[in-house]
C-alpha positions as CSV (number, residue, x, y, z in Angstrom):
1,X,11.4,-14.1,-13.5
2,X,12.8,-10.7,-13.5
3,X,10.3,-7.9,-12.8
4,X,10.9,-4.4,-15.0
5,X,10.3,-1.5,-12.8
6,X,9.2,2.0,-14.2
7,X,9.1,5.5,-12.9
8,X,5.7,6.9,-11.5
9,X,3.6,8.0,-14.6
10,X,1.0,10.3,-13.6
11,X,-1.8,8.8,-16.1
12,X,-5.2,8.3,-14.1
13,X,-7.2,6.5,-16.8
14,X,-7.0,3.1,-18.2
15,X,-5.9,2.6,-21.8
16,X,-7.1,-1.2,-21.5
17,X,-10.8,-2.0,-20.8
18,X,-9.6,-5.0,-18.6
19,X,-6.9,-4.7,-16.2
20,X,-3.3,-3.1,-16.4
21,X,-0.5,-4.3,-14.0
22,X,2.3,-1.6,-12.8
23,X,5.6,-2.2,-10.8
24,X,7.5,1.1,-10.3
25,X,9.8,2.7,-8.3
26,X,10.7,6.2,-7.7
27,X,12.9,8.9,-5.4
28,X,11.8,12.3,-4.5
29,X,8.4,11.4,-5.7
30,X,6.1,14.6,-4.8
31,X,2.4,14.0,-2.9
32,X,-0.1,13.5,-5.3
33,X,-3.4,15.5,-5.3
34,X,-6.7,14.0,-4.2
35,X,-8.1,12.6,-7.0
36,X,-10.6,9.7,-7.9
37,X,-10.7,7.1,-11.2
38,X,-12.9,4.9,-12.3
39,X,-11.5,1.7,-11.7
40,X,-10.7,-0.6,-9.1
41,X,-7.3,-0.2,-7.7
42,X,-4.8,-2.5,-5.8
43,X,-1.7,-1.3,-4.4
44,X,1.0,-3.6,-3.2
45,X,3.8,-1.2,-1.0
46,X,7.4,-3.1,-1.7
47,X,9.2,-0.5,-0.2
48,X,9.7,3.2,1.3
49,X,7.3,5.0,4.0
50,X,3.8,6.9,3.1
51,X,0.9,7.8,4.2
52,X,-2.1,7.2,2.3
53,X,-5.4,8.9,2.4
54,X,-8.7,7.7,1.9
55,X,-12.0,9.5,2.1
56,X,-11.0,10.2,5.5
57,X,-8.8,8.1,6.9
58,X,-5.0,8.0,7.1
59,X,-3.1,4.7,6.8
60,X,1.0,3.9,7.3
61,X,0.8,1.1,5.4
62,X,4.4,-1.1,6.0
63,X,6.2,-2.8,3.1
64,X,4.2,-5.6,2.4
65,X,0.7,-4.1,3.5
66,X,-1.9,-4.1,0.3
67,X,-4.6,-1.2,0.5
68,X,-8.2,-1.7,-1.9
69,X,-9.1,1.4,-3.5
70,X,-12.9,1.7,-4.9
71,X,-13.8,3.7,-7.7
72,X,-16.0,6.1,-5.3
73,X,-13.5,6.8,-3.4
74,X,-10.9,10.1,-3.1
75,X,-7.8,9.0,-2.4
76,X,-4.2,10.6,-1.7
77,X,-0.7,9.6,-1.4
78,X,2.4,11.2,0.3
79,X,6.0,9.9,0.7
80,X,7.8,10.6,3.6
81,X,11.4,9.4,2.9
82,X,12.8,11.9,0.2
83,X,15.6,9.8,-0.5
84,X,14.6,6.4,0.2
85,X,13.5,4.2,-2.4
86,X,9.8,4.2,-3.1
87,X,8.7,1.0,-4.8
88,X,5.2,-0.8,-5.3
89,X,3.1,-3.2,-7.6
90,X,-0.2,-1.5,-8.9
91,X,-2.8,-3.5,-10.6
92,X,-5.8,-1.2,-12.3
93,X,-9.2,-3.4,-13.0
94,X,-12.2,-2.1,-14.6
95,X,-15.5,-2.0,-13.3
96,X,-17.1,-3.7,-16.0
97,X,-14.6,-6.6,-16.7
98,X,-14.1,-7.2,-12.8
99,X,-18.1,-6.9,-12.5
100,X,-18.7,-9.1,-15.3
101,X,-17.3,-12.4,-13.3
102,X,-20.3,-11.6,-10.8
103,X,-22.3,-14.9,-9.8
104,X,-24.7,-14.4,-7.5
105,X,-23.9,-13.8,-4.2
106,X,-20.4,-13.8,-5.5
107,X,-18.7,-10.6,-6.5
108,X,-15.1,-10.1,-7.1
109,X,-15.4,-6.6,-6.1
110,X,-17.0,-7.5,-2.2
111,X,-13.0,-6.6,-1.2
112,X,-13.7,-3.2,-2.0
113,X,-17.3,-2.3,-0.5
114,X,-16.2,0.0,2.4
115,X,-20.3,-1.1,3.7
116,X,-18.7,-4.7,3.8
117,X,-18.5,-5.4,7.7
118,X,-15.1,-5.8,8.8
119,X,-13.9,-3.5,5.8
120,X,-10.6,-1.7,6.2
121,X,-8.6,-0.3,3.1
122,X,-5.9,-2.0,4.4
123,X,-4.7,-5.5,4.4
124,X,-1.9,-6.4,6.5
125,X,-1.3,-10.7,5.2
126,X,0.7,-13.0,7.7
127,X,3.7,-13.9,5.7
128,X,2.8,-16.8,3.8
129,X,-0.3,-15.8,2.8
130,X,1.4,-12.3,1.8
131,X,4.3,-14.5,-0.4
132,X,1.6,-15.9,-2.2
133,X,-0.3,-13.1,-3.4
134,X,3.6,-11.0,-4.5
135,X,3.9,-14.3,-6.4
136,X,0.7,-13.9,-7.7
137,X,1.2,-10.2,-8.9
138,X,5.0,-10.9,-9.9
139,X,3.1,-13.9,-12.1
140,X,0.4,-11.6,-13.7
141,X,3.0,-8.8,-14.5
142,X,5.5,-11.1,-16.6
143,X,2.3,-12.7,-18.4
144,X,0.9,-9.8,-19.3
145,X,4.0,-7.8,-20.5
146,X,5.6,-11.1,-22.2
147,X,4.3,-12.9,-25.4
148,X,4.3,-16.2,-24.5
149,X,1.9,-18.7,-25.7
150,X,-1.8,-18.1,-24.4
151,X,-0.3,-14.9,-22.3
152,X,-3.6,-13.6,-22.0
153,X,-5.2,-16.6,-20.7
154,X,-3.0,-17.4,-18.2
155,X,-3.4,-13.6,-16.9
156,X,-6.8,-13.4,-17.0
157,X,-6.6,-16.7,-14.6
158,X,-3.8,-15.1,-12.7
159,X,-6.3,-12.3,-11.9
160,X,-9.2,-14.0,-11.0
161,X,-7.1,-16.2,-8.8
162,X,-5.6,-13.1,-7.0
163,X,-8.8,-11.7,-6.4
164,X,-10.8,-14.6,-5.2
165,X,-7.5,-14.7,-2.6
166,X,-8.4,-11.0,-1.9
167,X,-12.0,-11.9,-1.5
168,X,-11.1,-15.0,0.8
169,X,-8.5,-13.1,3.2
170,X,-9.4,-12.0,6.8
171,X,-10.2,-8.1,6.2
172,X,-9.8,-7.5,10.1
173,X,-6.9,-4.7,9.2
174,X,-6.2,-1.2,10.6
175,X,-8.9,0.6,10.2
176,X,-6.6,3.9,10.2
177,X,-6.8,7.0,11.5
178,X,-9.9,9.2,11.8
179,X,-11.4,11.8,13.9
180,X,-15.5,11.8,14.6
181,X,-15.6,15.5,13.4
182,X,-13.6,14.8,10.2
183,X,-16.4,11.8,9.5
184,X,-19.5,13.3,10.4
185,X,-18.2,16.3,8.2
186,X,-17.6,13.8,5.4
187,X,-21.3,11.7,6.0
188,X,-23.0,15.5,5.6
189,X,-20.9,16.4,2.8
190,X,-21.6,13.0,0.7
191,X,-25.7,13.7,1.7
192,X,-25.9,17.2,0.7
193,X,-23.4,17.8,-2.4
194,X,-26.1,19.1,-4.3
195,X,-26.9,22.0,-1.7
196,X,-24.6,24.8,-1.4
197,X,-22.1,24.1,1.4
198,X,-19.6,26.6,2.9
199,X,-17.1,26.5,5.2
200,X,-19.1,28.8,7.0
201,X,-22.2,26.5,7.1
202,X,-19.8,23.5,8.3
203,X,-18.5,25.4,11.0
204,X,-21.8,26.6,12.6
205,X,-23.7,22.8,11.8
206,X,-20.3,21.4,14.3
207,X,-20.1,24.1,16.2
208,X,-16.2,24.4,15.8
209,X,-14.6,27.2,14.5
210,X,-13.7,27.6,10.6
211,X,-10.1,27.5,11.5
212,X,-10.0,24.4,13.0
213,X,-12.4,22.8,10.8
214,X,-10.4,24.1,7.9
215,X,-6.8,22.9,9.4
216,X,-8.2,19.1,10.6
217,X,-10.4,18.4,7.6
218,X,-7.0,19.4,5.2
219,X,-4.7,17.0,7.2
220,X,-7.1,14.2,7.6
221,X,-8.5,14.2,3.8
222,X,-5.7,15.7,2.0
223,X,-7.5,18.5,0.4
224,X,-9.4,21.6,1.3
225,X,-12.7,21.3,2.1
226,X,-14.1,23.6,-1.0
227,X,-12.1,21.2,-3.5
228,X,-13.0,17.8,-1.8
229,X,-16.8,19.0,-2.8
230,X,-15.9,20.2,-6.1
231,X,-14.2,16.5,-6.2
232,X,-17.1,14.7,-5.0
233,X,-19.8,16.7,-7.2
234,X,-17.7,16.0,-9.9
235,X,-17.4,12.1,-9.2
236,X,-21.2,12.1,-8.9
237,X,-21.7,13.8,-12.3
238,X,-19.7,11.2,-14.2
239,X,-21.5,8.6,-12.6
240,X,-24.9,10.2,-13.9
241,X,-23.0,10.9,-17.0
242,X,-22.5,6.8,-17.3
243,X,-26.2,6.4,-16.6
244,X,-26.9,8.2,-19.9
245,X,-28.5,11.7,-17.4
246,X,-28.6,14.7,-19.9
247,X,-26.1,17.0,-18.5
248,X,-28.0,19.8,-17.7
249,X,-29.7,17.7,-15.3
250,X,-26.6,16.7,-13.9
251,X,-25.3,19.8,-13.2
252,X,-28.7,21.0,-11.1
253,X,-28.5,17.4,-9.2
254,X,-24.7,17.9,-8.4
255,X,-24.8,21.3,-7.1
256,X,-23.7,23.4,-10.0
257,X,-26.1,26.3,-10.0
258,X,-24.1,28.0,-13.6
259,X,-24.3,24.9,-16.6
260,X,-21.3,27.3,-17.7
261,X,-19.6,26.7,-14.2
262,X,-20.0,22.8,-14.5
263,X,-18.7,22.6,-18.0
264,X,-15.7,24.5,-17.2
265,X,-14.9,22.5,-13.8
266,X,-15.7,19.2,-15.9
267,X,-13.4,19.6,-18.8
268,X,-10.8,21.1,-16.6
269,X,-10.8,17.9,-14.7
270,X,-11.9,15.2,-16.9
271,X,-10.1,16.4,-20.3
272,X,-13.1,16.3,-22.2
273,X,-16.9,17.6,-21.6
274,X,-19.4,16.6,-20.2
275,X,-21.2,15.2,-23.8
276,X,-18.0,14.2,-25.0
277,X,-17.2,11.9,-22.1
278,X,-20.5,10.8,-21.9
279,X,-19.8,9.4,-25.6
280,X,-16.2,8.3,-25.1
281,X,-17.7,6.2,-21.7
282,X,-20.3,4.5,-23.2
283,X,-17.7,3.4,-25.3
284,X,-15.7,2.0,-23.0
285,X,-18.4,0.1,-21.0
286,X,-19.7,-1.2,-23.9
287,X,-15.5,-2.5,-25.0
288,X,-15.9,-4.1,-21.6
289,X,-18.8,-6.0,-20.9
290,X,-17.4,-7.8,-24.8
C-alpha cells in the first residue's frame, strides 16, 4: 500500500460533509495564522519539528505524537526546521457525521472535549498501540482515494474503528506549555467577548504592564491579543449563525457595536456573509445528518 503525499493546501473548509483524509509533505512551509474550522481535526506528525498552538498552550509534538483539535478551538502551527522535511497525515471529520454515531453515554467526539478530565491535545501512544492507529490512517487514506469494491464502506468502518481507539487510549499526555497569566487572560476573554476589551483594560484587570501582556499573550497564543478576540467573536457568531440567530442579534451578543463592522469582519473572514453562510450552513448540516 503506497501512500500519495501532497503539498500543504491552505483550504480550511470541508468539501465533503463526512470526513476527508490528507497525507502531505512540505519544505519551507511558512507558520500559519491562528485560525479555527468547523470540524474535528486529527493530526498525525510523520516527520519534521513544530510547535503547535492551541487556545493557549504550546506543544513539541515528536514524530509519531497525534494532537485532537475541536472545532472551538484557535489553533496555530509553526515549523522550525526550514529545510527538513515536514510530513503528516490529517484526517478532517464533521460535526454532524462524527456526532451522528452518538449512543448515549457514548460519543465519538469525548477525545476532543478539553472539560474531559485528563484531556491533553496531545497524545503520545507507546509504540504498538501508535503502529496500529498509522495502519489505521494509512488504511483509511487508500480506501478512500481508491475505487475498490465497497471503498466507502470499508472507510466509514476504518473511521469509526480509529476513533473508538482514540476514544479508548490513555489521554494522560503533555499537557504543554502555559503560563497562569496567559490562562486567566484567556478564561476572561472567552467570558466577556461581547464587552469591549482593550489591551488597556487587560493590563490594569492583571495588573502587568501592556508590554508584557502584549509580548507573552503573542508567543503563547500565536496572535495578538486584539485579533484572538476578533477570532473568538467571530467563532461565536457562526455558531449563533448555525442556531438559525438573526444576525443583527448576533452581532450585539458578540461584541460588534457597528452591524456594518461585523459584516465586513465576517465576509472578510468567512468568504461569504453573515445571511449567506447562514444559508450555505444549514445546508451543510442538513447534507450531514442524511
Amino acid at each position: 500500500m503506497r501512500e500519495r503525499t501532497k503539498p500543504f493546501d491552505p483550504r480550511q473548509v470541508m468539501l465533503r460533509p463526512d470526513f476527508e483524509i490528507f497525507h502531505t509533505q512540505d519544505t519551507k512551509l511558512k507558520a500559519v495564522e491562528v485560525h479555527h474550522h468547523d470540524f474535528y481535526e486529527v493530526y498525525f506528525l510523520l516527520r519534521g519539528r513544530v510547535t503547535y498552538r492551541i487556545e493557549g498552550r504550546i506543544y513539541h509534538p515528536q514524530p509519531g505524537d497525534l494532537l485532537l483539535i475541536s472545532p472551538m478551538e484557535l489553533h496555530q502551527v509553526t515549523v522550525e526546521g526550514e529545510d527538513e522535511p515536514y510530513e503528516r497525515m490529517v484526517l478532517w471529520i464533521g460535526r454532524a457525521y462524527l456526532d451522528g454515531f452518538a449512543r448515549e453515554e457514548e460519543t465519538l467526539s469525548r477525545c476532543f472535549d478539553r472539560s474531559y478530565p485528563g484531556h491533553s491535545n496531545l497524545l503520545r501512544l507507546p509504540e504498538a498501540q501508535l503502529s496500529q492507529v498509522r495502519r489505521l490512517l494509512e488504511r483509511l487514506s487508500w480506501e478512500r482515494q481508491g475505487q475498490e469494491y465497497a471503498a466507502e464502506l470499508c472507510a466509514q468502518g476504518l473511521l469509526l474503528q480509529l476513533m473508538a481507539f482514540l476514544n479508548r487510549a490513555d489521554h494522560a499526555g503533555s499537557q504543554g506549555e502555559e503560563t497562569a497569566l496567559i490562562s486567566q487572560v484567556l478564561d476572561y476573554i472567552n467570558a466577556h467577548y461581547a464587552e469591549e476589551i482593550t489591551l488597556d483594560h487587560l493590563a490594569q484587570k492583571f495588573y502587568v504592564s501592556k508590554y508584557h501582556l502584549s509580548h507573552e499573550f503573542s508567543r503563547v497564543v500565536g496572535s495578538g491579543v486584539y485579533r484572538y478576540i476578533l477570532l473568538k467573536r467571530l467563532l461565536m457568531a457562526r455558531e449563533l449563525l448555525m442556531l438559525a440567530t438573526p444576525p443583527g442579534e448576533v452581532a450585539l451578543r458578540c461584541g460588534f457595536q457597528e452591524y456594518s463592522n461585523f459584516y465586513r469582519a465576517f465576509r472578510t473572514h468567512y468568504g461569504a456573509s453573515p445571511r449567506s453562510y447562514l444559508a450555505q450552513g444549514c445546508k451543510h448540516s442538513d447534507a450531514g445528518l442524511a
